[in-house]
N, C-alpha and C positions, 0 to 999 in steps of 0.2 A: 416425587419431589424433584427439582430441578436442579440441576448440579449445573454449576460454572467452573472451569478447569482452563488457567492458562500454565502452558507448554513453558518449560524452560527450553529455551531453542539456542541459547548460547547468546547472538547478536542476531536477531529475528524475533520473529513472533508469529503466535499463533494460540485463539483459545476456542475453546468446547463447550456448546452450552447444550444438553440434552436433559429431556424430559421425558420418565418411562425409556422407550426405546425409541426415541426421534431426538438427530442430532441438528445443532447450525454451527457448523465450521468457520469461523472466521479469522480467514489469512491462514496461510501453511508455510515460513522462508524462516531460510535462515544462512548467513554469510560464515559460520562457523567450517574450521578442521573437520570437526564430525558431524556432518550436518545429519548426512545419510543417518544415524544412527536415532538423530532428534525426529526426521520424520516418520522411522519406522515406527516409533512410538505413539505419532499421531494414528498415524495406519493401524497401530492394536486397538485405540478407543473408537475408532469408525468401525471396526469390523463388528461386533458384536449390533447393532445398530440396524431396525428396520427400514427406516428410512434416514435420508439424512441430507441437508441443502450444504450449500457454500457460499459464504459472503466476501467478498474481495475487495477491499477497502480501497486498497488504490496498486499503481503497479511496479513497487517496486521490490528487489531481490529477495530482504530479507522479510519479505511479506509475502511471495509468490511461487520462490521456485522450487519448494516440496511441493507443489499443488500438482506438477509434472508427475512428480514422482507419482503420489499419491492415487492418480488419476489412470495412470498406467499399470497403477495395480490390482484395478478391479474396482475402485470404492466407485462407483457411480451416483451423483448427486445428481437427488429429482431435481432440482433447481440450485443456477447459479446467477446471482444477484451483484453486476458491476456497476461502479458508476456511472453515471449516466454522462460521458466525455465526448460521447461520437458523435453527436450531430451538433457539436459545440461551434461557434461561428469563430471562433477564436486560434482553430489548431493545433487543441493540443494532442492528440494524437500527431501530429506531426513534430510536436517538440519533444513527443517518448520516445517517437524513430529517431530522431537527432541524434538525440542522448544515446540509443544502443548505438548508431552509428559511430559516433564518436568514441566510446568506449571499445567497439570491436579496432575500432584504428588504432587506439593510442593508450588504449589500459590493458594490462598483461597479464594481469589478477583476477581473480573471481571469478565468479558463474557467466556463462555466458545465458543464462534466463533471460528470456525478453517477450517485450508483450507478446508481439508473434508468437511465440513457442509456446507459451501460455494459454493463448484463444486458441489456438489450432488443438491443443492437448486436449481442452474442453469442449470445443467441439466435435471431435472425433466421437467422444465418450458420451455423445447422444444426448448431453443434459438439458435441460430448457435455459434457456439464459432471459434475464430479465434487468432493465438498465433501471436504478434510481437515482434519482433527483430529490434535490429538497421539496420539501409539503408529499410526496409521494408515503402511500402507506403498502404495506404487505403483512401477509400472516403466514409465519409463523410457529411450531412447538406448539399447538394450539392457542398461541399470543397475536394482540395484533400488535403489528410494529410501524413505529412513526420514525418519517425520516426529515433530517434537517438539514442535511450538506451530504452534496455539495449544489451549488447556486451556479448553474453550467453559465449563464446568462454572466456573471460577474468574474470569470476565470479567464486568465490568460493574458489579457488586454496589455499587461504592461512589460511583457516577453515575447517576442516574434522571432521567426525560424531567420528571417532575413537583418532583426540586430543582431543575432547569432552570429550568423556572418561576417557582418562587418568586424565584429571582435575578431572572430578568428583570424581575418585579414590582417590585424597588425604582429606584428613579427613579436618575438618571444622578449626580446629587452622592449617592443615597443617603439621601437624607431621606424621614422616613415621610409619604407622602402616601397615606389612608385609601380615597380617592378612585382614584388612579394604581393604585394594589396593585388594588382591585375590576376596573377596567376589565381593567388584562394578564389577571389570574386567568381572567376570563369568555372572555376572546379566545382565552387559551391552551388553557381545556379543550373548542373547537370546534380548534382546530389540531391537538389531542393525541387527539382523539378522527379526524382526519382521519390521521393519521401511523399510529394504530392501524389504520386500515383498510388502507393503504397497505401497511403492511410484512407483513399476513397475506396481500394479495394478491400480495404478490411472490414470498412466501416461500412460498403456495401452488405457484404455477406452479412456480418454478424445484425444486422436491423432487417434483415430477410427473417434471420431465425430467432427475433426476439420474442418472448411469449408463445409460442410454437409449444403443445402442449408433445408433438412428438418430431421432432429438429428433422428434416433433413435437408442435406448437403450434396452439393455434386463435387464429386472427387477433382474435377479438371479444377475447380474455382481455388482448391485448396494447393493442388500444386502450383499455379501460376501465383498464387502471391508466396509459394515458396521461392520459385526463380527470381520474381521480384524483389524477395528480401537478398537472397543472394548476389543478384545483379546491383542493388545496393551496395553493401557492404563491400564489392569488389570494385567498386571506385574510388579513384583515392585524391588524398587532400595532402597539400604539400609540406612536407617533413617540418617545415619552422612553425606548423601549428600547436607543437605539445601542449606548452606551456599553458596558450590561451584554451586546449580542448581538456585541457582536464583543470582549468578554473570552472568552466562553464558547463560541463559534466554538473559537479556541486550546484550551481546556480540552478539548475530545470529540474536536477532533483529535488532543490526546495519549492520551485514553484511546482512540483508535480506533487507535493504533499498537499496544496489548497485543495484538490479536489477527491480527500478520503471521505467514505460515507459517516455520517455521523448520523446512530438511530438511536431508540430506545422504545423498552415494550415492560408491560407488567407480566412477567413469567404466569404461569396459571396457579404456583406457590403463593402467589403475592412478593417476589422479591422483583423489584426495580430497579430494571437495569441500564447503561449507559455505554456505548461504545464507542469511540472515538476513530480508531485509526490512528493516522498521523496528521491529524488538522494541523493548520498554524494557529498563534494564538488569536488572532484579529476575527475569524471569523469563529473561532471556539472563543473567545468570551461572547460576540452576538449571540449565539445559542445559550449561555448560560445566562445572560441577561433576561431574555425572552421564557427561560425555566422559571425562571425565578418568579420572575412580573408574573406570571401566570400561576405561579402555586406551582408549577410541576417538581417539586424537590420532593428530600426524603427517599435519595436511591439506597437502595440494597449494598448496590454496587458502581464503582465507575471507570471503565477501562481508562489511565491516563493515556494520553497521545506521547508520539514519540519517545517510546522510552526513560517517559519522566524527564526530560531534558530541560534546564531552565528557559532555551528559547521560544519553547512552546507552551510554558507553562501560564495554568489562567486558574484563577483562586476558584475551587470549589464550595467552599461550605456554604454559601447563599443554596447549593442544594442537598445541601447534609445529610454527606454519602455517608453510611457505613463503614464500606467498604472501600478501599482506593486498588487497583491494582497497575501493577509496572511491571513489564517486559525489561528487563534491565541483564540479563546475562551474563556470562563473562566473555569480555572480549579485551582485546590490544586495540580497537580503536581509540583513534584521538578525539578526548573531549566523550567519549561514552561509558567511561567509567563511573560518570560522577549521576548522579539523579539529582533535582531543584529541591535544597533544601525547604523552600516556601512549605512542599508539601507538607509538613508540618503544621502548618497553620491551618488547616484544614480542619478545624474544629474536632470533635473526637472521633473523626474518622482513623481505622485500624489502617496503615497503610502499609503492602505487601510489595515486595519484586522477587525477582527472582534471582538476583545476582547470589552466586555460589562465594562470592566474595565480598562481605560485609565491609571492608577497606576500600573495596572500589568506587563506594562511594564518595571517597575523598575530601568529607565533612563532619563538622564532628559538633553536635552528637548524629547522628543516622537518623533521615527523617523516614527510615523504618522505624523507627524505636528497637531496631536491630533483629525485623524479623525476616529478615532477606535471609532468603533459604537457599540451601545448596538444590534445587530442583524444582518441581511443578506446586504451581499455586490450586487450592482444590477449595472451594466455595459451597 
């Protein structure tokens, strides 16, 4: 029988669907105090497990950087399954470099996780990697699984590495300073011309070893884009940019949420299931439109996207899930206490998270029906 298991990871997420003894890992992060403790816990449910893949919805912290850990402690996944971003004509690998760059300069806090650290961990660890895209299928837990996002073709277009710049060019009140705008510009187009090499060289290797039923790598290709992240991040951008690099930190992590995979497969139980990631809502209602029109409702289950958050929320019951699940934890961030009361409307769907703190929902009545539980949700 199939079991679904999502992680209370604190402010992160991560859940477990295995079948018999074969598991699919999807997402391992989390931006908590105790993070270490949340993934060792992942690490006890892998261990028991014959096999076991990894599915990596998209790339950010609190979705990826137990996957380090994890990975360096033995659990080797026959297959790891990224979105399909790399050969995107639009650069957004060059806007995830941005973003850690920008964050190594100007944010003091948190994980230094980043994709790099990431693809190099997984590739080390011999796994097969395999990129999806939308209409793309894979099998499996013995299921086959249909995928609907991300649409690499429609991502990006309305964010570029070079309007990045120009923001960060204006000084922190905003005022034109002729001078300030010169100096960022000249810094930026050696940082943007560093990110440009970076992200071909990553994007190089990792499409060498895509589908590779047995990976290898040459060890020089992996140190030289370490120097090159390094030689990165040791360039610098001039002190009046805080202000505008940690607006726009925020801004590329919302557009780096458009392109999480969103699948779904009928388990060999017969429960149907739904994963979302952290789609936005615009192209998570096309997908639910298109379930719909087509008959494909009547899920088992349905991972909501970002943590239940109203900004991403898109009305479910046109596919009258059962089940609703949310990553909701407890956390001190701003604005992630609360989960989208709507969920409620969601027809007799049971809806679960994992907040240890029923108040943090900050609405009343709790569109759990107040089954937010102090730990791991288990399906």
């Amino acid at each position: 029988m199939a079991r679904i298991k999502m992680f209370d990871m604190g402010f992160g997420e991560s859940t477990l669907i295995t079948e018999e003894r074969n598991g699919l890992l999807i997402d391992c992060g989390s931006e908590s105090s105790n993070a270490a403790a949340f993934f060792q816990n992942v690490a006890n449910d892998l261990a028991p497990l014959d096999a076991k893949s990894l599915m990596v919805s998209h790339f950010h912290t609190d979705h990826i950087n137990g996957l380090i850990n994890i990975a360096n402690a033995a659990h080797r996944f026959h297959c790891v399954y990224l979105p399909n971003i790399f050969a995107s004509r639009y650069g957004i690998v060059d806007l995830i470099l941005l973003r850690n760059y920008l964050q190594h300069r100007f944010v003091t806090f948190g994980t230094r996780t980043n994709l790099w650290n990431l693809l190099r961990s997984l590739i080390t660890s011999h796994s097969r990697m395999r990129l999806l895209k939308k209409r793309d299928h894979f099998r499996e837990l013995a299921s086959d699984w249909t995928v609907y996002w991300p649409d690499s073709g429609s991502l990006g277009a309305s964010l570029s590495p070079r309007t990045i710049l120009r923001t960060l060019a204006r000084t922190n009140d905003e005022r034109e300073e002729p001078e300030h705008y010169r100096i960022v510009m000249e810094q930026g187009d050696a940082i943007l011309h560093m990110i440009r090499n970076l992200a071909d060289s990553i994007t190089g290797l990792l499409l060498q070893l895509v589908e590779r039923e047995t990976p290898e790598y040459a060890e020089e290709e992996l140190i030289r884009i370490d120097q090159l992240q390094d030689e990165l991040f040791a360039l610098p951008l001039y002190e009046g940019c805080e202000y505008a690099a940690k607006y726009l930190i925020d801004r590329i992590r919302g557009k780096e949420n458009e392109y999480s995979i969103v699948c779904d497969t009928v388990l060999p139980d017969g429960k149907k299931v739904l994963f979302t990631g952290d789609v936005t809502s615009a192209p998570f209602q096309q997908i639910v439109n298109y379930l719909a029109q087509n008959n494909y409702g009547f899920y088992y289950c349905i991972k909501a996207p970002h943590h239940g958050t109203k900004s991403h929320f898109v009305n479910l019951q046109p596919l009258s899930p059962e089940n609703v699940i949310i990553s909701n934890g407890d956390t001190t961030r701003r604005n992630r206490g609360s989960i989208s009361i709507d969920y409620k409307t969601v027809g007799n769907a049971t809806v679960f998270c994992t907040s240890a703190y029923p108040t943090r929902c900050m609405i009343s009545p709790c569109p759990c029906n107040h089954q937010c539980i102090p730990g791991d949700i288990l399906l």
